[in-house]
VEXMI-519908 format. One record per atom (N, C-alpha, C): x, y, z; residue in three letters. Coordinates in steps of 0.02 Angstrom, whole numbers, plus 50000, padded with zeros to 5 digits. Example, Ala and Ser with C-alpha at 12.3 -4.5 7.8 and 13.67 -1.06 7.14 Angstrom:
# residues 2
506604971650390ALA 506154977550390ALA 506604983550390ALA 506424988850354SER 506844994750357SER 506455000250394SER 
***
This chain:
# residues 102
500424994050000UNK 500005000050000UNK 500435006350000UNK 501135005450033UNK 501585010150040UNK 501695012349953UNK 501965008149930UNK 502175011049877UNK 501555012049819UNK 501175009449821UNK 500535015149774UNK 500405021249790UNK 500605022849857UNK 500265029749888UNK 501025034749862UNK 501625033049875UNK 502075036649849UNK 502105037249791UNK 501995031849755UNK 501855034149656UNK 501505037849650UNK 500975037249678UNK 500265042549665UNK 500415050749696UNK 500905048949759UNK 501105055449796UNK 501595059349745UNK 501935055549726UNK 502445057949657UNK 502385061749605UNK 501845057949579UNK 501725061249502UNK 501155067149515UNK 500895066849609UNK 500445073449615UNK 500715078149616UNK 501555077349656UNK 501825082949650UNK 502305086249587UNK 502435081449540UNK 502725082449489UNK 502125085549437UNK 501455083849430UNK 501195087149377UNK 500975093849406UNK 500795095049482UNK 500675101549524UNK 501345107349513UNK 501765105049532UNK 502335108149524UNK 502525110949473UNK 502405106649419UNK 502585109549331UNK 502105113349345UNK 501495114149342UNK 500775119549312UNK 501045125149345UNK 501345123349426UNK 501255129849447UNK 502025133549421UNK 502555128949403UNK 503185132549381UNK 502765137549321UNK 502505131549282UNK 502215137449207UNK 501965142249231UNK 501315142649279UNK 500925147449285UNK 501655154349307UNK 502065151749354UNK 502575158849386UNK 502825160249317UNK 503055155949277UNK 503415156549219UNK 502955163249168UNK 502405161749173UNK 502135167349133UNK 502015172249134UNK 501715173249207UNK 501935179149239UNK 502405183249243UNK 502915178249252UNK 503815181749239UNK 503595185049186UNK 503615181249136UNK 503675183649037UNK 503225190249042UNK 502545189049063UNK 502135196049051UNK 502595203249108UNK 502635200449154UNK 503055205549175UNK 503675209349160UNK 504235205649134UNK 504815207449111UNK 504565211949029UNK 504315209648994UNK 504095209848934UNK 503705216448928UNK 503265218748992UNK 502845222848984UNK 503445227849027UNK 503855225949057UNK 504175234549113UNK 504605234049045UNK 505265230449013UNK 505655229549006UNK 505735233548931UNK 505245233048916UNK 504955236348845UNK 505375230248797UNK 505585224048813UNK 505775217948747UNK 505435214648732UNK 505615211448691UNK 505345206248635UNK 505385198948694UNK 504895195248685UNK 505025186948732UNK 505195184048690UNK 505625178948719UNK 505835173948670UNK 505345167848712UNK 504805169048751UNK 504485165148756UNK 504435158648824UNK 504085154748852UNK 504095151948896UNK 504125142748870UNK 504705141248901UNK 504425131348867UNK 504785128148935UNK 504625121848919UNK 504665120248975UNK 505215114948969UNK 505635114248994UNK 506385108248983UNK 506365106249035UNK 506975098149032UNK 507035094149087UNK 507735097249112UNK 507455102949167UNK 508345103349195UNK 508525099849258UNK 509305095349275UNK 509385090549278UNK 509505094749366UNK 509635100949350UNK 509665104249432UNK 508905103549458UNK 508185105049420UNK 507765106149469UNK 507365100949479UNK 507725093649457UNK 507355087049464UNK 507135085249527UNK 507325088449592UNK 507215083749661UNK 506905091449702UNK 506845096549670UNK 506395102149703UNK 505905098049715UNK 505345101549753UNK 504865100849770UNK 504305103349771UNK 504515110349773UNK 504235118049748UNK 504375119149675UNK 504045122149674UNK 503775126149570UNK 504635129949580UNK 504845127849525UNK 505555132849492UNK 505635133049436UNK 505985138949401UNK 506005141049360UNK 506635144849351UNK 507015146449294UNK 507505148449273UNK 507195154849224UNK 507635159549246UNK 507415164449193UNK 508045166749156UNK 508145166849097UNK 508825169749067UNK 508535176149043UNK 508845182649081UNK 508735186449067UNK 508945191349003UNK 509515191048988UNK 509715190848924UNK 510675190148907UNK 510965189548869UNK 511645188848825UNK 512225193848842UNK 512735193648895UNK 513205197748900UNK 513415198248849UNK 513415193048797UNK 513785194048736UNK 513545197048682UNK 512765199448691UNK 512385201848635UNK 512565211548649UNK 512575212948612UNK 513095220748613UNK 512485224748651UNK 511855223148638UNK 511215227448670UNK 511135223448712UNK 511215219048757UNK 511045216648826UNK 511435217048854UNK 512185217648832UNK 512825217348863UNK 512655223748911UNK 512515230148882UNK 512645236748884UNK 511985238848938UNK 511445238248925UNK 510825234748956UNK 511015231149052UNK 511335226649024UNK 511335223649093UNK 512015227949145UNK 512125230349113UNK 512965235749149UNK 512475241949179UNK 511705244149166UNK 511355248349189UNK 510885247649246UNK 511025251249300UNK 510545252149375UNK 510145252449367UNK 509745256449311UNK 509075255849291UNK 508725250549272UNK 509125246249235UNK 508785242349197UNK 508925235449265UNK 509475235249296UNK 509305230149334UNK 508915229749398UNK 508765237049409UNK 508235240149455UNK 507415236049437UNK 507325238849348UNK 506785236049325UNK 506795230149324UNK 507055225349321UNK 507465217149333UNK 506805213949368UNK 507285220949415UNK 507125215549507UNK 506145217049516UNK 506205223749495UNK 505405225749518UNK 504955220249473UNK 505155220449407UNK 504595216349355UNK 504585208349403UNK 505265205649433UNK 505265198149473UNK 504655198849523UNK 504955205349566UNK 504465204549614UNK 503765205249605UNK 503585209149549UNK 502885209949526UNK 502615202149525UNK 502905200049476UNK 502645193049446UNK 502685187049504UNK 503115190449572UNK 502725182549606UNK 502385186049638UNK 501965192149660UNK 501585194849695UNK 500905192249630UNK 500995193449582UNK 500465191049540UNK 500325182349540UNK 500815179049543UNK 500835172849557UNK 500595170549614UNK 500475174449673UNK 500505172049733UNK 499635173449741UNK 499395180449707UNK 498865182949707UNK 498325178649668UNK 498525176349612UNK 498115170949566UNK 498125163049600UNK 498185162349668UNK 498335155349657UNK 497745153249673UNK 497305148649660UNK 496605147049725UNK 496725141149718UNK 496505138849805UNK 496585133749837UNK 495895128949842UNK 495755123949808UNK 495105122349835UNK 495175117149859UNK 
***
């Protein structure tokens, strides 16, 4: 009985966890996208091999290319990493605000 209840406990928290990574994930995107005034390259979802044994919703955000000559220059600015942090914090206050529990 033990181990049906952990399979079942497993894959509740593995398919819960993804929805809710996506759901922060989009949020992120609308937020960065809307302060940041850029273009998204969009939200998908990969197997990364760091956030296999979380437990909690995570997510990676690449914010953009030291090596790209306009993000390079971009990310060297207080402003813009000011707007960074505020659009993050927006989007889990929006994340946190959309969640319902039933």
């Amino acid at each position: 009985a033990g181990a049906g209840y952990d399979a079942v406990f497993s894959e509740w928290i593995k398919t819960t966890r993804f929805d809710l990574a996506l759901y922060l994930s989009k949020k992120i995107n609308e937020r960065l996208t809307g302060h940041l005034n850029t273009k998204s390259r969009g939200v998908r979802g990969l197997p990364l091999q760091s956030l296999k044994f979380i437990m909690n919703p995570a997510v990676l955000v690449e914010i953009g290319m030291l090596s790209d000559s306009i993000d390079g220059k971009n990310l060297l600015s207080e402003k813009y990493l000011q707007a960074i942090a505020e659009s993050l914090a927006n989007a889990f206050v929006d994340f946190f605000n959309g969640i319902v529990v039933r």
